[in-house]
Steps between C-alpha positions, in 0.01 A plus 500: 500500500247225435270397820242229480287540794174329621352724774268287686769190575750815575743338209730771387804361288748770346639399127880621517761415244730236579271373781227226487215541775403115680184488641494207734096422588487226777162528537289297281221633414630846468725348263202353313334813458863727389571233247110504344494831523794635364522216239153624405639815440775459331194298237321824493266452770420743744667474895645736789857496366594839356801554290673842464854652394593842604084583634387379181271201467612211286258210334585206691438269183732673299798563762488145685501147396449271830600106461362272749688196359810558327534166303167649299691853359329563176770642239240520245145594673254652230597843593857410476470375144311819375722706610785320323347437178379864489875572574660262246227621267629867499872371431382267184322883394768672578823258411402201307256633275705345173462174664185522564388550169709207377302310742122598419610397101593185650197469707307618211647240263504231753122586556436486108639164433340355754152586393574419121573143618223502735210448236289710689427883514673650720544809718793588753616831659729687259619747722543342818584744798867477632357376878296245344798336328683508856216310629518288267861458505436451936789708528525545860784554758690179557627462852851302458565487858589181753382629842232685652719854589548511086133461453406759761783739381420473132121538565558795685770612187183488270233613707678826595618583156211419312192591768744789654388287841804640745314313833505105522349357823596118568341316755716268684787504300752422735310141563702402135784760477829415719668848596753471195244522269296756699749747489581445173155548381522863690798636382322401129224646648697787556679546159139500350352786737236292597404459848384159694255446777534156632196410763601216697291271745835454723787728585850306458753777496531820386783586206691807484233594207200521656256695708281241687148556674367166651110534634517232765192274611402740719458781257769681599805657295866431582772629301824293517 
């Protein structure tokens, strides 16, 4: 079992499958200081949340991505992009190596002409490295989706199968999600293996699919 834990605000969540922990935070500042904190975190930076599965300790960074405003999921972050062009860059090795050399005598004649008409002396890159034509190219994931539950669902899609990420905190996400789309986003959730952590400034209702902890404004720990 997974457990992210922070000791000194006595925040223990459990990471089951087919469950998704809500931690509802009603008082403000703590809430200020969970969010920086594990946000933080989840950058790199050091904090009090620890991260473990089966009594082993997990790298936050590398387990967790946290998104504090949902409308701003980033489908092709820089370490998102590296990790697919080094992908895409073993298949073109590995599958499309005819084409590939069909391409760089292209390039190369392309490349050639140009610089005989130029009337200059000039120099280029003969060999250019697979990634750099990608760049190049800005191949990047395209996001063909109409509402915000497709954009969340599809980020987390690509983050978990490229970055192996299998934690995604949202904050307030049930502020712009109805429960249709909620639950629908869990059971995807759930087909994926992935687990959610929603942190919430006010409790509305608990679903069948969750394990809720609100802190109220008092500091103290209720569990609906």
């Amino acid at each position: 079992m997974i457990k992210l834990v922070h000791n000194r605000h006595g925040i223990s969540c459990f990471l089951e499958e087919n469950k998704v922990n809500e931690l509802v935070i009603e008082h403000p500042a703590l809430l200020t200081e969970i969010v920086t904190e594990l946000g933080g975190q989840c950058e790199g930076r050091e904090g009090g949340f620890v991260l473990s599965q089966d009594n082993k300790l997990l790298a936050v960074e590398k387990s967790m991505a946290f998104m504090k405003d949902p409308f701003s999921v980033d489908g092709n972050s820089r370490r998102i992009l590296t990790k697919l062009y080094q992908e895409l860059e073993g298949s073109v090795k590995s599958e499309l190596h005819e084409t590939q050399a069909v391409f760089y005598q292209s390039y190369l004649n392309f490349m050639d002409h140009i610089c005989e008409k130029s009337g200059f002396y000039l120099h280029y890159n003969e060999d250019p490295d697979v990634q750099e034509i990608f760049k190049m190219a800005g191949l990047k994931n395209a996001f063909c989706t109409e509402t915000l539950l497709e954009r969340v669902a599809e980020y987390i899609k690509i983050s978990s199968q490229l970055l192996g990420r299998k934690i995604f905190v949202f904050l307030n996400l049930k502020l712009f999600l109805n429960r249709r789309e909620i639950e629908m986003l869990y059971q995807d959730c759930f087909y994926r293996k992935v687990h959610l952590v929603l942190i919430e400034a006010v409790y509305r209702e608990k679903y069948p699919e969750e394990t809720v902890c609100i802190i109220d404004k008092d500091k103290c720990f209720i569990y609906p």
